[in-house]
PyMOL Python script that loads the backbone (N, CA, C, O; Angstrom):
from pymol import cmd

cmd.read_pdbstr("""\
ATOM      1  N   UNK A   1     -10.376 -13.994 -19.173  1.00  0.00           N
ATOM      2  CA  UNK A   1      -9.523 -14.610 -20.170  1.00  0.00           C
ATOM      3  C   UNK A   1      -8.514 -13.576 -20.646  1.00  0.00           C
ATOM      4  O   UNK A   1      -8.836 -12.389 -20.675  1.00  0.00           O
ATOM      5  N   UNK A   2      -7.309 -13.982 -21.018  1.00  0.00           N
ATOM      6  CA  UNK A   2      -6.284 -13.023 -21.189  1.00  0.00           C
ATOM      7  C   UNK A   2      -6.140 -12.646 -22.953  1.00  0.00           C
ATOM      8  O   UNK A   2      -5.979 -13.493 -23.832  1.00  0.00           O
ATOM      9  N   UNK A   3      -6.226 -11.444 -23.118  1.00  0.00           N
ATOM     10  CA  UNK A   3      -6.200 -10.746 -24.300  1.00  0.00           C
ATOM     11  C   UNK A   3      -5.216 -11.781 -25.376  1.00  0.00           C
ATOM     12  O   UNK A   3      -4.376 -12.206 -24.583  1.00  0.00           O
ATOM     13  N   UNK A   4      -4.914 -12.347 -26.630  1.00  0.00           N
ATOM     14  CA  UNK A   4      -4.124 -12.842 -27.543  1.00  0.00           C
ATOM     15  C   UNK A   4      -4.087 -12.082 -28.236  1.00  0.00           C
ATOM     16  O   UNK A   4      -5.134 -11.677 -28.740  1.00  0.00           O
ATOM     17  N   UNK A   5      -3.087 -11.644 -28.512  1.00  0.00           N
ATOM     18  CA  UNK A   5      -2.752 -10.242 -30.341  1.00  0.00           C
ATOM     19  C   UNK A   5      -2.441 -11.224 -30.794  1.00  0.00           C
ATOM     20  O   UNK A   5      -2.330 -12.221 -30.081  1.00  0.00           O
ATOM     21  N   UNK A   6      -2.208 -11.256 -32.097  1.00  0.00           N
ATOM     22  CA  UNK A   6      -1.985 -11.884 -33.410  1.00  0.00           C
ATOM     23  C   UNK A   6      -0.908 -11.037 -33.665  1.00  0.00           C
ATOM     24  O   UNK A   6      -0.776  -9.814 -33.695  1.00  0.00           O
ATOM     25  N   UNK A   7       0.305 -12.601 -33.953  1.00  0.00           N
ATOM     26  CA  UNK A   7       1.804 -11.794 -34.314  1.00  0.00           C
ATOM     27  C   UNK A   7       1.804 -12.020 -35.934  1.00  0.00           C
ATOM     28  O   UNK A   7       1.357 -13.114 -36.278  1.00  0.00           O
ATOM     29  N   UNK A   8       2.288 -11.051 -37.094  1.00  0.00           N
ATOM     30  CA  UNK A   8       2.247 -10.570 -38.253  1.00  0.00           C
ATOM     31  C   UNK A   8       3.555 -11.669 -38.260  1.00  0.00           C
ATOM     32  O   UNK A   8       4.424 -11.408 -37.427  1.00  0.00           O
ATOM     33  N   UNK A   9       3.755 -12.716 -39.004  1.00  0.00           N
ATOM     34  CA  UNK A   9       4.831 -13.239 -39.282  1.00  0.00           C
ATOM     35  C   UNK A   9       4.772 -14.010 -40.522  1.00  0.00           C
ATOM     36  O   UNK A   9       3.615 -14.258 -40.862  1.00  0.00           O
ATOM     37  N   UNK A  10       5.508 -14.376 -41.148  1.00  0.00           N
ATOM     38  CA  UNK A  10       5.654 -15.448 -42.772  1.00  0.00           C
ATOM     39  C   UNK A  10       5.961 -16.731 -42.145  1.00  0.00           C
ATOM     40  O   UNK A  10       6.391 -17.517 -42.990  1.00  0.00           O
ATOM     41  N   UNK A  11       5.889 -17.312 -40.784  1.00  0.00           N
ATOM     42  CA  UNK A  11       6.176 -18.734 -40.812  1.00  0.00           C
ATOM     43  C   UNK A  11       4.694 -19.407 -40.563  1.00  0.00           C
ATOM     44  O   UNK A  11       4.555 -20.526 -41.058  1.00  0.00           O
ATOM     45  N   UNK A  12       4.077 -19.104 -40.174  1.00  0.00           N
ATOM     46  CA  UNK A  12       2.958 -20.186 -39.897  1.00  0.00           C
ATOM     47  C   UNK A  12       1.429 -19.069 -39.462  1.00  0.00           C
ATOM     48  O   UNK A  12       0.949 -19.340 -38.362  1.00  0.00           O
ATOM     49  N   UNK A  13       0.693 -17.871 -40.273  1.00  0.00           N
ATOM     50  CA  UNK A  13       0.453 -17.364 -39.711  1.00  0.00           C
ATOM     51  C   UNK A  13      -1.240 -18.011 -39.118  1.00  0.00           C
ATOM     52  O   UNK A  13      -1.791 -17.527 -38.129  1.00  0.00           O
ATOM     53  N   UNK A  14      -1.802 -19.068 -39.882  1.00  0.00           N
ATOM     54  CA  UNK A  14      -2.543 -19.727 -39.187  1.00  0.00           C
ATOM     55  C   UNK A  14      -2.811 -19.994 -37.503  1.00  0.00           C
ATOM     56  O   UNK A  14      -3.885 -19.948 -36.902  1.00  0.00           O
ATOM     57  N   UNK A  15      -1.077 -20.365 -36.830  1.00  0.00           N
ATOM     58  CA  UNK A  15      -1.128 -20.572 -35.652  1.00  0.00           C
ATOM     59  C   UNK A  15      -1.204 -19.423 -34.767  1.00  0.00           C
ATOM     60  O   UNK A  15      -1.208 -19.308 -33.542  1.00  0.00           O
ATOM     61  N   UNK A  16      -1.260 -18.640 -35.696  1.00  0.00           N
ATOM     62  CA  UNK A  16      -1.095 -17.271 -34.421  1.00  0.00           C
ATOM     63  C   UNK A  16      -2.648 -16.661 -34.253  1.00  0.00           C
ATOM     64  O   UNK A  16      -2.701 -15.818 -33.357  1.00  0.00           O
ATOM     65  N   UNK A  17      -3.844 -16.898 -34.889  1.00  0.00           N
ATOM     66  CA  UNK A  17      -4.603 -16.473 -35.142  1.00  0.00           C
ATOM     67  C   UNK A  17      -5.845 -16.703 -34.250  1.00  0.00           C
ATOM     68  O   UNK A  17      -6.155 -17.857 -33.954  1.00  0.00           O
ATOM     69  N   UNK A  18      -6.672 -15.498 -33.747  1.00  0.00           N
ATOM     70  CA  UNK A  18      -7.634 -15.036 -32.323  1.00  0.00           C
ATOM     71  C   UNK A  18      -8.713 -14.393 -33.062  1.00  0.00           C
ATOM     72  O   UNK A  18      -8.864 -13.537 -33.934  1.00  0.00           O
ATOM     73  N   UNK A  19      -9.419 -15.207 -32.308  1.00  0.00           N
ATOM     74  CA  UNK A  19     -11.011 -14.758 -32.509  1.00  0.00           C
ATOM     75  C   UNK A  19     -11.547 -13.438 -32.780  1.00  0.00           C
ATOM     76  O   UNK A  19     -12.232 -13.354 -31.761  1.00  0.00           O
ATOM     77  N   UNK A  20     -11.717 -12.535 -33.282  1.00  0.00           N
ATOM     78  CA  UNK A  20     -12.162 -11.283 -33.487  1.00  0.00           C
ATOM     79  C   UNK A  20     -13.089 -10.891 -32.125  1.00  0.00           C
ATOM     80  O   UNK A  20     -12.983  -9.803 -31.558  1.00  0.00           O
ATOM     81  N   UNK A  21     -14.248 -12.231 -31.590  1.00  0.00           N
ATOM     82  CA  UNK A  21     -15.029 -11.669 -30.952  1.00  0.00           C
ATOM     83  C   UNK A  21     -14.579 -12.011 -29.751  1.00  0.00           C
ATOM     84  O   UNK A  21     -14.891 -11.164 -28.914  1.00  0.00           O
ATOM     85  N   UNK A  22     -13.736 -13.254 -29.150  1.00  0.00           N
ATOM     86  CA  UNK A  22     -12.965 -13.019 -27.412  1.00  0.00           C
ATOM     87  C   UNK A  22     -11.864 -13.038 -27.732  1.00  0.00           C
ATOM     88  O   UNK A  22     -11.223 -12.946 -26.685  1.00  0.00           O
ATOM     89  N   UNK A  23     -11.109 -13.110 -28.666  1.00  0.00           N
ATOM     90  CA  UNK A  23      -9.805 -13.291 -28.594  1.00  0.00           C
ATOM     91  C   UNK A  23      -8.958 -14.390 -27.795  1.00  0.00           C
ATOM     92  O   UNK A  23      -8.026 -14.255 -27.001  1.00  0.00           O
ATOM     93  N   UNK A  24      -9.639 -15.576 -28.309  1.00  0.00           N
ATOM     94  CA  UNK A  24      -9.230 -17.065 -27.913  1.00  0.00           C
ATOM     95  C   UNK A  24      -8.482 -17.418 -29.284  1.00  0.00           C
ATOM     96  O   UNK A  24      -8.718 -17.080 -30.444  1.00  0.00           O
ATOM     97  N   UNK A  25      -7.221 -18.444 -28.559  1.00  0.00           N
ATOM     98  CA  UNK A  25      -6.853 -18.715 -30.083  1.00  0.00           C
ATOM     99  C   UNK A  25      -7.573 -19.400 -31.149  1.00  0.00           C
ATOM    100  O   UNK A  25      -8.472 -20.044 -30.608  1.00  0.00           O
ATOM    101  N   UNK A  26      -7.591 -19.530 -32.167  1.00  0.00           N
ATOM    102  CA  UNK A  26      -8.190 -20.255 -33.013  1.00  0.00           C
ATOM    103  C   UNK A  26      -7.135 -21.658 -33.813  1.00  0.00           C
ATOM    104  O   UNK A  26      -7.497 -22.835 -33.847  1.00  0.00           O
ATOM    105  N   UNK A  27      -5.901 -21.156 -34.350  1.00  0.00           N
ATOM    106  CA  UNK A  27      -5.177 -22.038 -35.032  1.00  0.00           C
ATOM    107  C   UNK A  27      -5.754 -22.096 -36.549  1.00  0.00           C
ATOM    108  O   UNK A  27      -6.013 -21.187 -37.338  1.00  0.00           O
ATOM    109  N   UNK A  28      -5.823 -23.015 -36.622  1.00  0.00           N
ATOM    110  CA  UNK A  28      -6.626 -23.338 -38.117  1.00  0.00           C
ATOM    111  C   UNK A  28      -8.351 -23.697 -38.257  1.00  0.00           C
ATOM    112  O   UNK A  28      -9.039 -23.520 -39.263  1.00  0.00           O
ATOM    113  N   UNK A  29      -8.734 -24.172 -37.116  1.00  0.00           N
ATOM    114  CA  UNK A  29     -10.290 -24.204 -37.174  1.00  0.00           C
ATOM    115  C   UNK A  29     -10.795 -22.557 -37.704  1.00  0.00           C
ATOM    116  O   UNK A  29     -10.360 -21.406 -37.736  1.00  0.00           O
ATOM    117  N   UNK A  30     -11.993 -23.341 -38.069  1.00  0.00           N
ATOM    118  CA  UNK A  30     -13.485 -22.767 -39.234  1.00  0.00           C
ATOM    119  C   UNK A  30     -14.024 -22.066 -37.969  1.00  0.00           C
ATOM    120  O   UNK A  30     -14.517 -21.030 -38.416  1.00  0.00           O
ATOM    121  N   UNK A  31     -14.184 -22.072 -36.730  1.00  0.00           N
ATOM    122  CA  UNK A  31     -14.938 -21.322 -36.090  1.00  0.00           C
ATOM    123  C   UNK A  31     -14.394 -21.670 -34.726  1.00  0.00           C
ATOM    124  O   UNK A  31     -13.796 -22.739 -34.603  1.00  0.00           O
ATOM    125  N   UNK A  32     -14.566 -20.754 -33.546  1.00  0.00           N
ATOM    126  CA  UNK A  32     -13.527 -20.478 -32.386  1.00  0.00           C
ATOM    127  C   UNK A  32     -14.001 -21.525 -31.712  1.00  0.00           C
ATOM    128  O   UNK A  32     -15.180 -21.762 -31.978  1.00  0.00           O
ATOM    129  N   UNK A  33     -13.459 -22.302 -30.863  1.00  0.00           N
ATOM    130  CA  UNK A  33     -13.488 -23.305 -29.982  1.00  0.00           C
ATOM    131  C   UNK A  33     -14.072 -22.710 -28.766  1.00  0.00           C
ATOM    132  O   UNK A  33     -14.435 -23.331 -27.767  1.00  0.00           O
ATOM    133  N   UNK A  34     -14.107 -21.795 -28.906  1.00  0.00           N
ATOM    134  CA  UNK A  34     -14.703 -21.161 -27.290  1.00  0.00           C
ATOM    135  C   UNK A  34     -16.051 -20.001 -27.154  1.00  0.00           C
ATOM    136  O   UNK A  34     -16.572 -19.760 -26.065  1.00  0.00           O
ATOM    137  N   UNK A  35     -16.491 -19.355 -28.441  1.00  0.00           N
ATOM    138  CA  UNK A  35     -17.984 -18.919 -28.523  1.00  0.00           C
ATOM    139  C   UNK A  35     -18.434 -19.430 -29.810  1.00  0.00           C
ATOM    140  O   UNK A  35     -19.637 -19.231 -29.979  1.00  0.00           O
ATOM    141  N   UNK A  36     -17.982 -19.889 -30.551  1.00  0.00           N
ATOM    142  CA  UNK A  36     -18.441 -20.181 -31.832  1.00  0.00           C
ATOM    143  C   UNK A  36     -18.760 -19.112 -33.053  1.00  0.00           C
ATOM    144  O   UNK A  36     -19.539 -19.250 -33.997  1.00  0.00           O
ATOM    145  N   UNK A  37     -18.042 -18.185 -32.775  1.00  0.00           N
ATOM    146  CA  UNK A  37     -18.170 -17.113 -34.113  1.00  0.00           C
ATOM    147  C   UNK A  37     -16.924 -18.002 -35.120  1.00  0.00           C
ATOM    148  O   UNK A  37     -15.928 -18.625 -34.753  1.00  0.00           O
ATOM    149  N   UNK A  38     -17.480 -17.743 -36.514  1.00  0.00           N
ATOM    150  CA  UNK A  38     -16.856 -17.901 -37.799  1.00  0.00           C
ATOM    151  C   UNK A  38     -15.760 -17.430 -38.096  1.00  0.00           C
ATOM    152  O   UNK A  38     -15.809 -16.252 -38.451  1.00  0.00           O
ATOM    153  N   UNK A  39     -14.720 -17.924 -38.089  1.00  0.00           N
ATOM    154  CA  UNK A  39     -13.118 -17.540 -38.544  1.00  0.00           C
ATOM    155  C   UNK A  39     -13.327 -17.197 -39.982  1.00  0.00           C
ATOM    156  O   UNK A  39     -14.041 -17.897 -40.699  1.00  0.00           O
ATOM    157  N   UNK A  40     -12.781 -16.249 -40.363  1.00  0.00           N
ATOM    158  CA  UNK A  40     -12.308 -16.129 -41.953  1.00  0.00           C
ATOM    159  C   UNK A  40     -10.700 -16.497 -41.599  1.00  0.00           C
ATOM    160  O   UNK A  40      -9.973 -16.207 -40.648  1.00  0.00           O
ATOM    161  N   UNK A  41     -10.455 -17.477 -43.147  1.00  0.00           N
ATOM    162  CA  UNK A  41      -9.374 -17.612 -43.227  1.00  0.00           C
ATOM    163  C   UNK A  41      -8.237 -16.605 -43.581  1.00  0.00           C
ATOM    164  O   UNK A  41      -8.526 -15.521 -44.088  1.00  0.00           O
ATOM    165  N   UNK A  42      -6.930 -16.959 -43.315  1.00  0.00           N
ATOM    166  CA  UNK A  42      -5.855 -15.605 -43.331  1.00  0.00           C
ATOM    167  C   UNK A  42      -5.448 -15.120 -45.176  1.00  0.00           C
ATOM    168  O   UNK A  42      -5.065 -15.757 -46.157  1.00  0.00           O
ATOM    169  N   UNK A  43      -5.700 -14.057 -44.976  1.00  0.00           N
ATOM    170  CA  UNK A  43      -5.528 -13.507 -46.253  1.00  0.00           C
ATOM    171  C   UNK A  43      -4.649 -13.255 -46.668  1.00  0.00           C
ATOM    172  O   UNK A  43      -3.962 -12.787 -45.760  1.00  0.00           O
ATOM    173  N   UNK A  44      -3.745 -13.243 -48.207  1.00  0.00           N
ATOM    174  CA  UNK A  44      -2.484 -13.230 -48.434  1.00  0.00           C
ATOM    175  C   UNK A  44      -1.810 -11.977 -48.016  1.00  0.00           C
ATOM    176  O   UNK A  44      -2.665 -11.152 -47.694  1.00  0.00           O
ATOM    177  N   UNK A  45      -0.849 -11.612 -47.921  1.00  0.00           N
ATOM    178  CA  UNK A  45       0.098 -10.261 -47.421  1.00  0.00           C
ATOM    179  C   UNK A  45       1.066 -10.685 -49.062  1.00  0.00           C
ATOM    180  O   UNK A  45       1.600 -11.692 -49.526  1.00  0.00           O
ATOM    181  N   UNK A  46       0.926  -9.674 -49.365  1.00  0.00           N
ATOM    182  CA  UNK A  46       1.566  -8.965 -50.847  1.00  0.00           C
ATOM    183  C   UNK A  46       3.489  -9.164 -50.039  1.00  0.00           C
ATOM    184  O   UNK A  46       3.396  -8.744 -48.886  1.00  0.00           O
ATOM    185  N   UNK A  47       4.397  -9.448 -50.210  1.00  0.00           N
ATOM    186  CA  UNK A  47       5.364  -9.365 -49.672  1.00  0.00           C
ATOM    187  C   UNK A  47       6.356  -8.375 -50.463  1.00  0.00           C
ATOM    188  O   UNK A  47       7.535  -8.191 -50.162  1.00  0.00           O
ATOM    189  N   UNK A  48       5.632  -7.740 -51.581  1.00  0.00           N
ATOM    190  CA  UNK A  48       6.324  -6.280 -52.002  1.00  0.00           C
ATOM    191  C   UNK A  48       5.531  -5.212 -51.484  1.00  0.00           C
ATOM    192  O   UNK A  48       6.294  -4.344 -51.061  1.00  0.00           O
ATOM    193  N   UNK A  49       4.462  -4.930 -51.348  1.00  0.00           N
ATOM    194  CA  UNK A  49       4.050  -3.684 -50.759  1.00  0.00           C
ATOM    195  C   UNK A  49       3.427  -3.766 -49.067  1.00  0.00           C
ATOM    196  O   UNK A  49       3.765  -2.942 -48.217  1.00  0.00           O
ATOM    197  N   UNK A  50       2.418  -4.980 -48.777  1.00  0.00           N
ATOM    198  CA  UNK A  50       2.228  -5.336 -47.821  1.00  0.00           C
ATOM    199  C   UNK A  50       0.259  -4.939 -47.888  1.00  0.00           C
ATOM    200  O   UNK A  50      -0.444  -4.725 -46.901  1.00  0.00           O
ATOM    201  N   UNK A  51      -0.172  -4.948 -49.267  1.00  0.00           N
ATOM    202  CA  UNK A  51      -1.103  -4.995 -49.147  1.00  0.00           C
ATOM    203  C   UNK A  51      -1.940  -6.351 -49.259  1.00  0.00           C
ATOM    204  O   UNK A  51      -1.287  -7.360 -49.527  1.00  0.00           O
ATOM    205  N   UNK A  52      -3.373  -6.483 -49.075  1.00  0.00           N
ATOM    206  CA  UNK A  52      -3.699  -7.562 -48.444  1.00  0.00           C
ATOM    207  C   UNK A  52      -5.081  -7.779 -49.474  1.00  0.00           C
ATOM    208  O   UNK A  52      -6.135  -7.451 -48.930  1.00  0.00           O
ATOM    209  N   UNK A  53      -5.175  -8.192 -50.615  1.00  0.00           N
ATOM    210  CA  UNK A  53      -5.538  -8.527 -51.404  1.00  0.00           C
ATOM    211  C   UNK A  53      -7.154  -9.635 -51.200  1.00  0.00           C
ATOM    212  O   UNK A  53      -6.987 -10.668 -50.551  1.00  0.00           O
ATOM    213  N   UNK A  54      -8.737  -9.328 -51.811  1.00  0.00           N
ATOM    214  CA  UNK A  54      -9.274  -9.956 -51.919  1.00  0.00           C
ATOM    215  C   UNK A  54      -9.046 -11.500 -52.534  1.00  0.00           C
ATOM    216  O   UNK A  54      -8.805 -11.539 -53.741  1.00  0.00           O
ATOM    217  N   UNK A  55      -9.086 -12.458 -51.992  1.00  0.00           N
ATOM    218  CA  UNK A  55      -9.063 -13.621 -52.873  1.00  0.00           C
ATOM    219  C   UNK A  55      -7.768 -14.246 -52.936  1.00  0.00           C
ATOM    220  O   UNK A  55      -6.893 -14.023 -52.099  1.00  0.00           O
ATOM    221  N   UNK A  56      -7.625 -15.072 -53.974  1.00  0.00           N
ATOM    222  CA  UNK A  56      -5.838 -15.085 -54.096  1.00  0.00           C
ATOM    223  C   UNK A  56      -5.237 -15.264 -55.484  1.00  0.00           C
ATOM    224  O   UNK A  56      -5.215 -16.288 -56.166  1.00  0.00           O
ATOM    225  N   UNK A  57      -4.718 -13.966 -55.780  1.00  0.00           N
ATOM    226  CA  UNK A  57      -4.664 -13.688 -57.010  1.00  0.00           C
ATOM    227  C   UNK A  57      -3.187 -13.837 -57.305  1.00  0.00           C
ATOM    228  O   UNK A  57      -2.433 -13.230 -56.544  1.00  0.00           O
ATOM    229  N   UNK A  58      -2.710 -14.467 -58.175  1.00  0.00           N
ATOM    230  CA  UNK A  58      -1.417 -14.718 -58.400  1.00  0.00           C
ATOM    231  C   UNK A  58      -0.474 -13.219 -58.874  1.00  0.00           C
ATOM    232  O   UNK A  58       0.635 -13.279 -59.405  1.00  0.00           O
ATOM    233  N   UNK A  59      -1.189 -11.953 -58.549  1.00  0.00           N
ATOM    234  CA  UNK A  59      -0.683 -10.651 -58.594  1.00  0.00           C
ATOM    235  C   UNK A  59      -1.026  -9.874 -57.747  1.00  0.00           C
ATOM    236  O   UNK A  59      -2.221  -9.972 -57.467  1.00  0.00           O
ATOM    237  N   UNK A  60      -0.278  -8.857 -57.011  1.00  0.00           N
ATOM    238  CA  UNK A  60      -0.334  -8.026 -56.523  1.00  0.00           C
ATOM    239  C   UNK A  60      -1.287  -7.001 -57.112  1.00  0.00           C
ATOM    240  O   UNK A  60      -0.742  -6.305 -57.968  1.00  0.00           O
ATOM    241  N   UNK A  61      -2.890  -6.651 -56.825  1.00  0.00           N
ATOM    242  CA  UNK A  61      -3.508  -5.474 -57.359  1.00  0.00           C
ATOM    243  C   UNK A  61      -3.219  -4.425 -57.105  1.00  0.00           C
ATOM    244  O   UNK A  61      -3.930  -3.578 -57.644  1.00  0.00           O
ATOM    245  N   UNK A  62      -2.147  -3.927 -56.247  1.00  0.00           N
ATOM    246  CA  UNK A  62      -1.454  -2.364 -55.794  1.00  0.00           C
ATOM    247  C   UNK A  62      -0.554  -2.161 -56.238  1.00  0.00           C
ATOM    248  O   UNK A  62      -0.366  -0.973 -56.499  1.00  0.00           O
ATOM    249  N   UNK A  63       0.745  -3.322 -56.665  1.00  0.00           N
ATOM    250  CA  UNK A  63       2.202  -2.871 -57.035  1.00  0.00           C
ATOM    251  C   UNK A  63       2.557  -4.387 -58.167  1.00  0.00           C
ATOM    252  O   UNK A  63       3.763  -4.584 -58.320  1.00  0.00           O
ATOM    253  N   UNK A  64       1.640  -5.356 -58.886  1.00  0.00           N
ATOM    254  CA  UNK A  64       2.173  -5.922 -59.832  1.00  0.00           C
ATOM    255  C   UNK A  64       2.940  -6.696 -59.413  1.00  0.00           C
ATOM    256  O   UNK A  64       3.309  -7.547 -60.222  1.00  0.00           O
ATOM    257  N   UNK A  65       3.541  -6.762 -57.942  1.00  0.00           N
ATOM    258  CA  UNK A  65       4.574  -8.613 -58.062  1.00  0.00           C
ATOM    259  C   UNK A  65       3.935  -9.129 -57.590  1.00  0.00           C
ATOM    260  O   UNK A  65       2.973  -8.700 -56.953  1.00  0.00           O
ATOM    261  N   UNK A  66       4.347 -10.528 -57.790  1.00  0.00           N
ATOM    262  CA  UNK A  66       3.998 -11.672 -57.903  1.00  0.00           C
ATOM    263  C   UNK A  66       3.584 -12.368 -56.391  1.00  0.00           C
ATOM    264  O   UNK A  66       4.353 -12.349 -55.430  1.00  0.00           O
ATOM    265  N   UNK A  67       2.617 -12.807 -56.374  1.00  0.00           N
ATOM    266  CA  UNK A  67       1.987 -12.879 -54.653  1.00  0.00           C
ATOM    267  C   UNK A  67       2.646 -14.412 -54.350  1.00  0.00           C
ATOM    268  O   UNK A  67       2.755 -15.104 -55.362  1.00  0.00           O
ATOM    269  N   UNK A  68       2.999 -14.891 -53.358  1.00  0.00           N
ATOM    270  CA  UNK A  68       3.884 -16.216 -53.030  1.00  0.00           C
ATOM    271  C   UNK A  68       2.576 -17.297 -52.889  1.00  0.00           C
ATOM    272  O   UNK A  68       1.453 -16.834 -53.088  1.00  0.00           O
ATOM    273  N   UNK A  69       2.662 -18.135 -52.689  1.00  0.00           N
ATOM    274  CA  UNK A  69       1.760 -19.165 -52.862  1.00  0.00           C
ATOM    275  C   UNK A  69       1.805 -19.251 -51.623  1.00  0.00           C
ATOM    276  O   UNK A  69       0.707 -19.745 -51.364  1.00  0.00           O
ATOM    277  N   UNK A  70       2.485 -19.064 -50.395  1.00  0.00           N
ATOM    278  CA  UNK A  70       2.217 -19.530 -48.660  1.00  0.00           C
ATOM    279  C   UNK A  70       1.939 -17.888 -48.192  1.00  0.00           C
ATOM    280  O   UNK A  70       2.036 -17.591 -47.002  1.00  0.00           O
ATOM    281  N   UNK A  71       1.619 -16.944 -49.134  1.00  0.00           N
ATOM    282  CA  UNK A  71       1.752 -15.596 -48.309  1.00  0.00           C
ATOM    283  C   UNK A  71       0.525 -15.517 -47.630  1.00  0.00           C
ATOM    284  O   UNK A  71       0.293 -14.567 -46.882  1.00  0.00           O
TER     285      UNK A  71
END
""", "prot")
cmd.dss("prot")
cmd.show_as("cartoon", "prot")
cmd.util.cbc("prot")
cmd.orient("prot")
């Protein structure tokens, strides 16, 4: 099976998203279509510093702005 990286982008990053354990795509499913390990869902990206925050906190815990609601 051929390797998938995951591209870092602000339009849809759900669709870009590969299994940790074969690196099959996933999309938006809860768990991989092809071994069945557990997806965690995509975590926000801070779009002032680029840190990546537990949870989803309507603030940035590293630099104070304001986290986007699709980040």
């Amino acid at each position: 099976m051929e390797k998938i990286e995951s591209v870092n982008n602000h339009d849809d990053l759900s669709s870009d998203r590969v299994c940790a354990a074969c690196h099959a795509k996933v999309g938006k499913a809860k768990f991989c279509p092809e071994c069945a390990t557990p997806i965690e869902p995509p975590r926000p990206t801070c779009e002032g510093c680029g840190h990546q925050p537990e949870g989803t906190p309507k603030f940035c815990p590293e630099c104070g702005a304001q986290m986007s609601e699709t980040s």
